[in-house]
N, C-alpha and C positions, 0 to 999 in steps of 0.2 A: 792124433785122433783117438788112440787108445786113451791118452791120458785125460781125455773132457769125457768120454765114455763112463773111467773108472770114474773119475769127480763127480760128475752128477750121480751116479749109483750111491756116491759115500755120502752125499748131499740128500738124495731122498731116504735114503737109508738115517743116519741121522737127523732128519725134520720128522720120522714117523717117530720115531724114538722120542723125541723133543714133546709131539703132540701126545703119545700115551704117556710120556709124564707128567705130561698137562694131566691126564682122566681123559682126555676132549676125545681122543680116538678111540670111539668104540665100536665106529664102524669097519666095515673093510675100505679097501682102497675104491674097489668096484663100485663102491656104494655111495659113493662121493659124486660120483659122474650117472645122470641121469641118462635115462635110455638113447638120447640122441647123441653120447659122445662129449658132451660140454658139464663143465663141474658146473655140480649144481649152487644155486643162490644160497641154501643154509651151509654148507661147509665151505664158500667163499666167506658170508658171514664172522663164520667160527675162525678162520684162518686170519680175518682182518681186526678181528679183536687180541687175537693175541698178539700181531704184528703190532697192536696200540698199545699195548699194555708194556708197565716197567717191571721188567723183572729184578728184584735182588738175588743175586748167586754168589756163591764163590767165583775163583778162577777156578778150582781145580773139580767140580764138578760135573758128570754128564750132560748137564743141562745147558751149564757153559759151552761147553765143548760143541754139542750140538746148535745152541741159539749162535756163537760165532762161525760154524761151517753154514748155517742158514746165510749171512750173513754177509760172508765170501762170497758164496751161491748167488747170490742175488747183486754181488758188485761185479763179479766175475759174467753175468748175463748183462747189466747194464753195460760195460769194458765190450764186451763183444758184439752187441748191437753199436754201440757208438764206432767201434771198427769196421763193422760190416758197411754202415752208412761213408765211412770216409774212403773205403777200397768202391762202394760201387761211382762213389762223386768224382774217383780218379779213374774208375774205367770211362764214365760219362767224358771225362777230360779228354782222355788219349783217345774215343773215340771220334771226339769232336775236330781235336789235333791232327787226326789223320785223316779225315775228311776234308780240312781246310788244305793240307800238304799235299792231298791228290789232286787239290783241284790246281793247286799253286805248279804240281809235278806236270798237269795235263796242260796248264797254259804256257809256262817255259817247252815243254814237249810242241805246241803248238805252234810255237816261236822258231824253235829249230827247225822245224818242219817248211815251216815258210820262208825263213831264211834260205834251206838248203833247194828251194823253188827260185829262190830269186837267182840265186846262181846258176842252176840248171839253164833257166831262162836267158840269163849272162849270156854264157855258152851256145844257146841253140835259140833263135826267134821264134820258131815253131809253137814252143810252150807258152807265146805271150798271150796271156788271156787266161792261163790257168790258175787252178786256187787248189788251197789243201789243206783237209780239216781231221781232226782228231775226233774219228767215233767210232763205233761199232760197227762192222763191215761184215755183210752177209755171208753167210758159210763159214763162221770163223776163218774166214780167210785173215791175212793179215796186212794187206791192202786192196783195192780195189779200186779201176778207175774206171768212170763215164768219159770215154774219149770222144767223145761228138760235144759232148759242153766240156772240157776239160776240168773234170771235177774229179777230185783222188781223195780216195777216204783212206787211214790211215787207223787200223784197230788199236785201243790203249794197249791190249796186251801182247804186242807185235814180239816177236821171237828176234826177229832180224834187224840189223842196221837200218835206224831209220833214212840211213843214204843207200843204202843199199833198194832197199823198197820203194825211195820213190826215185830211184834210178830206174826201178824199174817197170812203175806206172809212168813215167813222161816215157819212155822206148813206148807202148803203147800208143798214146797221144801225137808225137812222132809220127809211127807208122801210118794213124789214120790219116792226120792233117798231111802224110805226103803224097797218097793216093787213094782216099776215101774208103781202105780196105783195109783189116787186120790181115799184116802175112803171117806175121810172129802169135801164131796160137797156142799160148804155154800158160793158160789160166790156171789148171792144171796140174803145174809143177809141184 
């Protein structure tokens, strides 16, 4: 960072240099930029005519020297706007990228989850009729189930086995469909 710092200071520092050997700078710098902040239309003018014009020089000249760090300067801002546009089209990429792999993450996740339902179900009849989905569950809890319609929500950003979790939403489900009562009151935990 230091070193675009110093380069543009030896860049405007050398284009003023450039422009009082032109004669053309005889104003100050301030004087350039009209009261709202924005150069004004005559020393835009003046700057695009000498950016027209052919100069003859030497190499070994000040003027040289300056009209090629102008030069620089102005390939060296082209170079990094063209960079800037290619870093923000690869963050756009990888944003895109990750958006498409969460969803690919969240439907495999929703795959397992149901999977690991059918087997439960395998195991115990009680669970037939249940379902389980992949979303957001109130109180950041990190599952939750409706045991009267056997419905288990399962948060994306669960901490725990997703066997473990809905091991231990169907024990819920269980308990109700064995006697229309929760005994196991551990929402909680």
């Amino acid at each position: 960072m230091r070193l675009h710092r110093y380069l543009a200071l030896l860049i405007s520092i050398t284009s003023i240099l450039f422009l009082a050997g032109l004669g053309w700078a005889k104003e100050t710098p301030e004087a350039a930029f009209n009261n709202t902040g924005k150069i004004s239309a005559e020393y835009t003018a003046r700057l695009k005519r000498i950016a027209d014009q052919q100069i003859e020089m030497d190499q070994n000249t000040p003027m040289r020297t300056a009209v090629d760090n102008y030069m620089l300067m102005k390939k060296a801002e082209e170079d990094s706007r063209k960079k800037m546009e290619t870093i923000a089209q690869e963050r756009a990429n990888e944003a895109q990228e990750k958006i498409e792999s969460e969803v690919t993450a969240g439907q495999s996740e929703q795959t397992r989850a149901e999977r690991i339902l059918d087997s439960l179900i395998a195991r115990n009849p009680l669970l037939q009729g249940a379902t389980v989905y992949i979303r957001q569950c109130p109180h950041n809890w990190q599952g939750c189930v409706y045991y009267k319609t056997g419905v288990i929500w399962i948060d994306p950003d669960h901490k725990a086995s997703l066997e473990k979790i809905m091991a231990h939403e169907c024990d819920h489900i269980i308990d109700w469909r064995t006697d229309g009562d929760i005994d196991n009151n551990d929402y909680h935990e």
